[in-house]
C-alpha positions, -999 to 999 in steps of 0.1 A, spaced: -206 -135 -125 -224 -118 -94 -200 -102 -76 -165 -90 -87 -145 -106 -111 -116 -123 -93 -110 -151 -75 -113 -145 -40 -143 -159 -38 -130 -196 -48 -97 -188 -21 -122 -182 2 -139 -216 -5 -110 -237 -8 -95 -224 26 -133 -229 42 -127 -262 35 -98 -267 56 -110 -246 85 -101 -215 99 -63 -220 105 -59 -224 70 -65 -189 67 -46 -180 94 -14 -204 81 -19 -191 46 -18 -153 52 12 -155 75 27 -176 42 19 -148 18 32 -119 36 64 -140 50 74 -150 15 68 -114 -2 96 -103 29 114 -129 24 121 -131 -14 122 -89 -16 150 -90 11 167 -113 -4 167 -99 -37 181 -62 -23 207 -83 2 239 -90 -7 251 -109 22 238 -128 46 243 -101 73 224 -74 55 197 -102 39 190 -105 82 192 -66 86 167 -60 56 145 -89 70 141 -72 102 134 -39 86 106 -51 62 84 -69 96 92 -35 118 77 -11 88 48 -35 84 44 -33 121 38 4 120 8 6 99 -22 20 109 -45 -2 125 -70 14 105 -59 -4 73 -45 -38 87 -74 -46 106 -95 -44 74 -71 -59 51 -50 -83 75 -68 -93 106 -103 -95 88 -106 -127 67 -123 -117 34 -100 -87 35 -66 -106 36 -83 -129 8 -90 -101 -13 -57 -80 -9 -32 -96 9 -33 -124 -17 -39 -101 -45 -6 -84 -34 11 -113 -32 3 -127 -67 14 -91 -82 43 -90 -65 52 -122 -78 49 -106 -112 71 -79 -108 98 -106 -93 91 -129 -117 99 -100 -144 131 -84 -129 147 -122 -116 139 -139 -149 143 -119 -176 160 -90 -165 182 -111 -141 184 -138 -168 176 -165 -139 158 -192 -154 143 -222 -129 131 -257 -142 104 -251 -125 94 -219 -145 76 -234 -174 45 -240 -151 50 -211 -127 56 -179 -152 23 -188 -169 3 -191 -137 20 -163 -119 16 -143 -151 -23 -151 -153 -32 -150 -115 -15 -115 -108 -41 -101 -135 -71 -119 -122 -66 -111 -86 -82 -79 -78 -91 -41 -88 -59 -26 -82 -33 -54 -88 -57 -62 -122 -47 -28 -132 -9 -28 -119 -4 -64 -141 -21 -47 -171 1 -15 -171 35 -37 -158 27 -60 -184 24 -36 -215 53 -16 -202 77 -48 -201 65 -58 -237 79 -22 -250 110 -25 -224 120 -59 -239 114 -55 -275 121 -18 -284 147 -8 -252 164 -42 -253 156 -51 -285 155 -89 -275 140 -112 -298 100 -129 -288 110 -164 -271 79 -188 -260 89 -178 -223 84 -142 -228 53 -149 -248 32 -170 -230 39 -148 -196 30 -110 -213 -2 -133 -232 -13 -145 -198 -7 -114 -176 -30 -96 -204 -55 -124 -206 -57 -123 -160 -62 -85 -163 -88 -84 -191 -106 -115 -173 -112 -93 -144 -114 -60 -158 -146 -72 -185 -158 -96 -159 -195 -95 -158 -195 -97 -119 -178 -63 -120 -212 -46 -136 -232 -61 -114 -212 -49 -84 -204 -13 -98 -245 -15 -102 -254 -17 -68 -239 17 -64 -265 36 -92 -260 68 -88 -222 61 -91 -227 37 -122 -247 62 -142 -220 86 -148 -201 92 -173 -158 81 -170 -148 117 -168 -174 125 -142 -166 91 -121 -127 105 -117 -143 136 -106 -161 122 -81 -137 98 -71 -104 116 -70 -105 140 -39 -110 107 -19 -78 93 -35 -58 121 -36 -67 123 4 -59 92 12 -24 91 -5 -14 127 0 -28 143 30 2 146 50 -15 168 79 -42 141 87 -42 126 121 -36 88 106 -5 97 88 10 56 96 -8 54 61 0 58 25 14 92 32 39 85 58 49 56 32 53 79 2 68 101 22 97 86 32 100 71 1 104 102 -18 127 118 9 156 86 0 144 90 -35 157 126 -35 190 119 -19 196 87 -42 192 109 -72 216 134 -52 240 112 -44 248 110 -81 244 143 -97 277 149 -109 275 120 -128 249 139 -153 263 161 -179 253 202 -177 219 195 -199 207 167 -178 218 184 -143 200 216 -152 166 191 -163 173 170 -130 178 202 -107 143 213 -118 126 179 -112 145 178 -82 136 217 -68 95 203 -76 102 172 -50 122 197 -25 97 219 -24 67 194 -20 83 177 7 96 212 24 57 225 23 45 187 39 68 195 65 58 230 70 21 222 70 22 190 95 43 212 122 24 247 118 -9 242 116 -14 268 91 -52 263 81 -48 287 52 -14 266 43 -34 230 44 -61 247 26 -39 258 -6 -13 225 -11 -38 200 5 -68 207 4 -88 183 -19 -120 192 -27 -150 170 -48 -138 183 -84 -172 184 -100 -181 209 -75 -160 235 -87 -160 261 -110 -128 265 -129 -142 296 -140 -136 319 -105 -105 328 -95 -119 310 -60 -119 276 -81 -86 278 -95 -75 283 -66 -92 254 -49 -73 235 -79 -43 242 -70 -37 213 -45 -42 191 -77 -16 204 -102 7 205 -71 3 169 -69 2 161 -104 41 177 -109 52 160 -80 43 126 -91 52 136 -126 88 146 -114 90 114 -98 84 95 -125 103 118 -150 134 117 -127 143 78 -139 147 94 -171 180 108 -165 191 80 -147 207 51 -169 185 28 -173 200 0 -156 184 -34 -135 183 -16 -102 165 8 -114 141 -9 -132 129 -27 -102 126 5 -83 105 21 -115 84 -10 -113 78 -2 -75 66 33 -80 45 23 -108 26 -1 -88 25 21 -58 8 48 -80 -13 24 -102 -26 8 -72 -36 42 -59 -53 64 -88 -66 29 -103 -95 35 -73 -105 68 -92 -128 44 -108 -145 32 -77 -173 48 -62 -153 47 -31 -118 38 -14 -115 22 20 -83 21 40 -85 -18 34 -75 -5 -6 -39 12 8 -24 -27 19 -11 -27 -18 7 4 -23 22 4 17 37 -29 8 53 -20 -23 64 18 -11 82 -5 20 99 -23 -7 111 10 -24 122 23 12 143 -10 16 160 -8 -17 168 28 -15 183 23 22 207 -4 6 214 13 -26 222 41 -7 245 24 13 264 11 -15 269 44 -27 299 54 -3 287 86 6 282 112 30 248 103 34 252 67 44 249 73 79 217 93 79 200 63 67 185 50 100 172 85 106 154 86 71 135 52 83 122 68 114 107 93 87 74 65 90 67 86 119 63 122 107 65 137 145 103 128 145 108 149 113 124 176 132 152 151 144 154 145 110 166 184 102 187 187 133 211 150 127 209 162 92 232 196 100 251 171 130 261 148 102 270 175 78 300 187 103 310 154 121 327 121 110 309 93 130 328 65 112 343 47 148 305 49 163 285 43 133 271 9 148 264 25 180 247 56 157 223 34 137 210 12 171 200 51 184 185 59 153 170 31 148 158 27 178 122 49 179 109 31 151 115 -6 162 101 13 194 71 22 174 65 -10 161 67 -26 189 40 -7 207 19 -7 181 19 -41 173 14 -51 213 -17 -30 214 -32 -52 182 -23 -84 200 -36 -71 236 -68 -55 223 -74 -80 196 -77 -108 228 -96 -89 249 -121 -84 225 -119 -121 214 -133 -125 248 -162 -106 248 -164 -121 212 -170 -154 228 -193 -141 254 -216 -135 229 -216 -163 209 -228 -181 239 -252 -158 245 -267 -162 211 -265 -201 216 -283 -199 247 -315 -178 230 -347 -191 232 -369 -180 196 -396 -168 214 -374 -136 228 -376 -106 207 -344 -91 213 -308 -105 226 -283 -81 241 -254 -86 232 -219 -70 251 -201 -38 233 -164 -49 223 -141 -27 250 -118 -16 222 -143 -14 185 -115 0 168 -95 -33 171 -124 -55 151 -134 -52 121 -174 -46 123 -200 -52 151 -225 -82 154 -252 -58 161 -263 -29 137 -255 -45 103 -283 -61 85 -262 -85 67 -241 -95 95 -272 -99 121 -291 -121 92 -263 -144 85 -259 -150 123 -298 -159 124 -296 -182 98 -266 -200 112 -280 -206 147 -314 -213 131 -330 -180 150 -363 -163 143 -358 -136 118 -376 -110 136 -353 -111 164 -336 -79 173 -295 -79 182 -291 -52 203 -260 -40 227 -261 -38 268 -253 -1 282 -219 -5 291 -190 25 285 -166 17 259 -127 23 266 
């Protein structure tokens, strides 16, 4: 009623209560499970179900610290959207496994209604993924499949409905969206205005320095979504091939120009495809503001070509799952147009479900049988947009040599900068993450230790800041909470010894 209208808050209560391992146990059980049931799912055998396993925890480990440290390592963050993504993600397995799938469980009688309701009364962006997945099942199952209404299909589209509405007309959500006034006052057309350079930034912006985001994601995505629709193309007949090679040329060339832009450097080239400025600023009117457009409608028919592309695909299981991911990839995204503004904590959703959509097109791609099988690995190292250009040059190798007798040997080389990546990236979380757990501690005895009478406790600087979430010192929420937990006098000052920071 006061703040947001899931249930995070109540998680967050319920795990208080069992102390702070219960958080710790519980968000290693979330994001185990979701790896564990998606690899399953897309595995075949047990070999692969182990290869795909691996995979999923090595993509994970490449993210940015700049997201998981605000939506993984920071308790109220994982609450908020590492359980969110979770319940969602149940959704969409629930849909493709039990009704798609035809798998019924004993067990699903209780489980589809509560999975149905939690996944629309979890957060923002999953509250808006449920709603949209939900209403585009309803017209999948009754007018594409023309199945008839059972109680099981019922109850779980009523539910995931009811969880989404819950949230979305949740009186909390006013009186959060109120604290930001001059965002609340405006009108819907002029919030996406506001709101959608920030968005498009963070999911598009392939020339930006943290690229181990969304866009490195979608990215690679896209570049096995192109070749799966390749692999295939003679299948179409001349009408559909000549609408595919269009949708097709659109993707090429968007993910040509990302290429182009990331390795030249070209300001004037950044400026025209990527270049997102505030909409409301400008004037459509100039030649100079449709221009500055531009980088919006080139966006627009990519995403739209995407999306269009499953049309002239048979609309078969596989691919419904993989429509399902890109829907909640984007959904979770462009939902946030709607926000007054969009922290990196907001991407955990859509990276998770993109690495989904990069698993199941490296094994549908596989099953294919062609030419393109053993580029695979490379295509995965795509996460890190500097070994793009490795990318072009294996891409010609493979086009003129038959590696069948090495093809092991070819996959571990491949493979091998991105486990590297992982790797090192995830040491330097666990290594900075303890040495600032240190000073951390230092602290906290130093508070303890403070007499009420001082005015002003220095405190130690973290050596690392961009491994922790916030700082004790220079938030006014933070530094309250702290004085009313150690009983300290409210006038006290936190402040931080001179010290250089690495």
């Amino acid at each position: 009623f006061n703040w947001g209208g899931g249930l995070t808050p109540l998680y967050v209560l319920i795990v208080f209560k069992f102390g702070f391992w219960a958080w710790k146990l519980l968000n290693t059980f979330l994001i185990t499970t979701m790896f564990f049931l998606f690899a399953k799912l897309v595995s075949k055998t047990e070999k692969k179900f182990v290869i795909n396993f691996s995979l999923t925890w090595v993509m994970f480990y490449i993210i940015n610290i700049v997201i998981v440290r605000e939506a993984v390592y920071w308790l109220d963050g994982s609450m908020a959207y590492v359980i969110s993504t979770f319940q969602t993600f149940m959704l969409i397995y629930m849909i493709y496994t039990r009704f798609i799938q035809n798998k019924s469980k004993k067990y699903d009688t209780v489980l589809l209604p509560m999975v149905a309701l939690f996944s629309g009364w979890s957060g923002a962006q999953t509250s808006a993924i449920t709603l949209l997945i939900t209403i585009l099942f309803v017209i999948y199952y009754l007018f594409v499949k023309k199945n008839k209404v059972n109680k099981k299909f019922l109850i779980f589209s009523v539910l995931g409905l009811t969880g989404s509405l819950i949230f979305l007309l949740a009186p909390g959500n006013g009186a959060r969206m109120n604290t930001f006034e001059e965002f609340s006052k405006l009108g819907l057309i002029d919030k996406v205005k506001f709101s959608i350079s920030n968005v498009s930034w963070l999911t598009f912006k392939f020339d930006s320095g943290l690229f181990t985001t969304v866009p490195a994601y979608i990215y690679t995505f896209s570049f096995l979504f192109l070749i799966y629709n390749f692999s295939c193309y003679k299948k179409y007949n001349k009408k559909n091939k000549w609408m595919l090679s269009i949708l097709l040329l659109i993707q090429i060339l968007f993910l040509f120009v990302t290429l182009f832009s990331k390795f030249s450097q070209l300001e004037y080239i950044n400026k025209l495809f990527f270049n997102y400025e505030d909409l409301s600023k400008i004037d459509i009117m100039t030649l100079g503001g449709l221009i500055k457009l531009f980088p919006y409608v080139f966006m627009i028919l990519f995403v739209l070509s995407n999306f269009l592309t499953f049309l002239f695909r048979k609309l078969n299981n596989k691919n419904i799952l993989l429509f399902m991911i890109v829907i909640s990839t984007y959904c979770s995204q462009f939902s946030m147009i709607l926000s007054p503004y969009m922290p990196y904590r907001t991407c955990l959703t859509a990276i998770i479900f993109l690495m989904f959509g990069i698993l199941m097109l490296i094994n549908e791609l596989n099953e294919e049988k062609v030419d393109y099988e053993l580029v695979i690995p490379v295509l995965i190292a795509y996460v890190n947009i500097q070994v793009s250009l490795l990318l072009i040059l294996f891409w010609a190798f493979l086009n003129s040599t038959k590696l069948c007798k090495t093809k092991n040997a070819f996959y571990v080389v491949c493979l091998f900068p991105i486990i590297a990546m992982s790797l090192i990236n995830y040491g330097k979380i666990f290594y900075y993450y303890g040495e600032n757990k240190k000073v951390f501690n230092e602290n906290i005895k130093i508070i303890e230790k403070s007499k009420n009478n001082e005015d002003v406790i220095y405190l130690n600087k973290s050596p690392y800041p961009t491994y922790e979430f916030t700082s004790l010192a220079g938030y006014g929420w933070i530094e309250n909470d702290i004085k009313t937990l150690y009983n300290l006098n409210k006038n006290v000052k936190f402040e931080y010894k001179e010290k250089n920071v690495k």
